[in-house]
N, C-alpha and C positions, 0 to 999 in steps of 0.2 A: 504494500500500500504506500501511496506517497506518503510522505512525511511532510512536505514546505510545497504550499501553494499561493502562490502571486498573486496577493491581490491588490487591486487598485482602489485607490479611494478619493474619486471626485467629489467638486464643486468649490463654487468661487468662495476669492480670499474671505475669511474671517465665516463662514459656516460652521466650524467645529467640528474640522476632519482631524487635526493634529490631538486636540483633548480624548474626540473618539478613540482613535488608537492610544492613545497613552489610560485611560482607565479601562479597553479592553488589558490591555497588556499588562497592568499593573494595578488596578481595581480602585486608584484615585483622581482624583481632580488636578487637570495641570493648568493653572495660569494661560489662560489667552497668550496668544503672541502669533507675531509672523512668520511663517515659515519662509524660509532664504533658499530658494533652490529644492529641487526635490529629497525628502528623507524617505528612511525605510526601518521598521523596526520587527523583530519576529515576535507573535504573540503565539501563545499556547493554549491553544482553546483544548484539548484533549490530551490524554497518552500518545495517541496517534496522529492526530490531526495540528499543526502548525501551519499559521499564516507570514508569509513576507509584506508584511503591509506597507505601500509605497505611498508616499503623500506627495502629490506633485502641486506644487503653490498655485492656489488660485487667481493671484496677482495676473494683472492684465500684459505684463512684458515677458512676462512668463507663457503662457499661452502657447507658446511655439518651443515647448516642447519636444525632444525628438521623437520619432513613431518608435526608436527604440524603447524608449520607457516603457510604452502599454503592450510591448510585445510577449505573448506568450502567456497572457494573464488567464489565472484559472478564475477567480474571483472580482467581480467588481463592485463596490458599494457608494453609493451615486449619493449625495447628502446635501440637506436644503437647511435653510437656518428658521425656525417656526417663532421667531421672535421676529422676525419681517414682516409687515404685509403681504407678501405677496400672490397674486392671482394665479389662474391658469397660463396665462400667456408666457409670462416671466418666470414659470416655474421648467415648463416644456422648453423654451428657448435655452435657459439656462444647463438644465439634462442634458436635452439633444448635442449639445454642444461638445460636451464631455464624452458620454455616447459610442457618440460618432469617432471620437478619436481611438476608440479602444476597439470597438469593433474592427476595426479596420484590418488589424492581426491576433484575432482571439477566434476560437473554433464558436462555433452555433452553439455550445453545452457547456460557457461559460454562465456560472451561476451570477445573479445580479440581483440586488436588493436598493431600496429607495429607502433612506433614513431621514426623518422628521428630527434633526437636532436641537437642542434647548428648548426643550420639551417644560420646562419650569417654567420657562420664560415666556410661553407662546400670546404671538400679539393679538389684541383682541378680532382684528380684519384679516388676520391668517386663517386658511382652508381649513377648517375643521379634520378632525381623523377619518372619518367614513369620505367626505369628499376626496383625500389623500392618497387613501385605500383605493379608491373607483379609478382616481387619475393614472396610479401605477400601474395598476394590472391592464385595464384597456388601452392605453400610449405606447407604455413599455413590456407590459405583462412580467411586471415586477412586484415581490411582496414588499407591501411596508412598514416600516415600524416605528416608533415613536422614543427616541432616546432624550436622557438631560444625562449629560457629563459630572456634572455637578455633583448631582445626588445620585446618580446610576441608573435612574429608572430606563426598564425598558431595555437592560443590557444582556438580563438572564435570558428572553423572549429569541432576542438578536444572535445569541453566542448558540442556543439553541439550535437556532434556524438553518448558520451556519456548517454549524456540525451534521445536523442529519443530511442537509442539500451534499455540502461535497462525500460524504461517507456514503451517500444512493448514488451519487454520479462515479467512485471510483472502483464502485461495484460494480454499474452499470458496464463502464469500463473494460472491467477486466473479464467481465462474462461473454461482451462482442470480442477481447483477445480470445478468450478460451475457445469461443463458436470456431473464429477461422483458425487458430491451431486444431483441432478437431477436424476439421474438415480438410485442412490442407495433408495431416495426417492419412484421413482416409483414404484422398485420393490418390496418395503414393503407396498406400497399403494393398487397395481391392483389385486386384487384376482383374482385364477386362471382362465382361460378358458376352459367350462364346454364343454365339445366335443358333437358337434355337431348332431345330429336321425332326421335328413331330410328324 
């Protein structure tokens, strides 16, 4: 089974993607700040299960990033700041953005999740949870969830999620190896079938 899976974790500067990973990883609150350039930290969601979490700065000169970064990623978690106003429009624009860049060199069975950050804080003309819910799954057909850094809420739900999504995908996985080793097996094993003078 893999051990360390890449994952990404989008949205513009100041969302609470760097706190994200720092209380997945370490189970407390880190101070706001800017991130300078892309970091990466490993967190340990199980025995088995380890993420590479890559934080690419949402900073606007930033942006142009290399397509190396989001290469090869098994995981991507796309995160909005719920202390914003923000609508439909500017929520999509914002995602698709992100998205788009990852997609570009990630297979079709990259897991992907929408995160509601500062969930303590949420502004009162922010999208409601069930509207957030409807948005992710029919745009992106992504689950979403509702975190605050702060206090943790919402991390047990998330880490959960995490852990059953990629432990079904690298099972999934290894059962499409096993099908074609099986069958590539067989067909050097079964000599042909001699036609039949009934």
């Amino acid at each position: 089974m893999k051990s360390v899976h890449k994952t990404v974790v989008l949205g513009d500067s100041g969302v609470g993607k760097s706190t994200l990973i720092y209380r997945l990883s370490r189970g407390s609150f880190l101070q706001p700040s800017v991130t300078i350039w892309g970091e990466f930290q490993t967190v340990k969601l199980s025995d088995t299960i380890k993420l590479q979490m890559w934080d690419p700065s949402g900073q606007e000169r930033f942006r142009a990033l290399p397509q190396v970064f989001y290469r090869n990623t098994d995981v991507y978690i796309a995160v909005v700041d719920m202390s914003k106003g923000q609508n439909h429009e500017e929520i999509i624009g914002e995602i698709d953005f992100w998205l788009t860049k990852v997609e570009r060199d990630s297979s079709d069975n990259v897991i992907k999740c929408l995160v509601g950050a500062k969930s303590d804080i949420q502004h009162p003309s922010a999208l409601k949870t069930i509207e957030m819910k409807d948005l992710a799954i029919k745009t992106w057909n992504m689950d979403y969830f509702e975190t605050s850094s702060r206090n943790g809420d919402g991390f047990d739900s998330l880490q959960y999620y995490l852990c059953e999504r990629i432990t079904k995908e690298v099972l999934r996985s290894q059962s499409i190896q096993f099908t074609q080793n099986m069958h590539l097996q067989g067909l050097a094993a079964v000599p042909p079938k001699k036609s039949c003078k009934c």
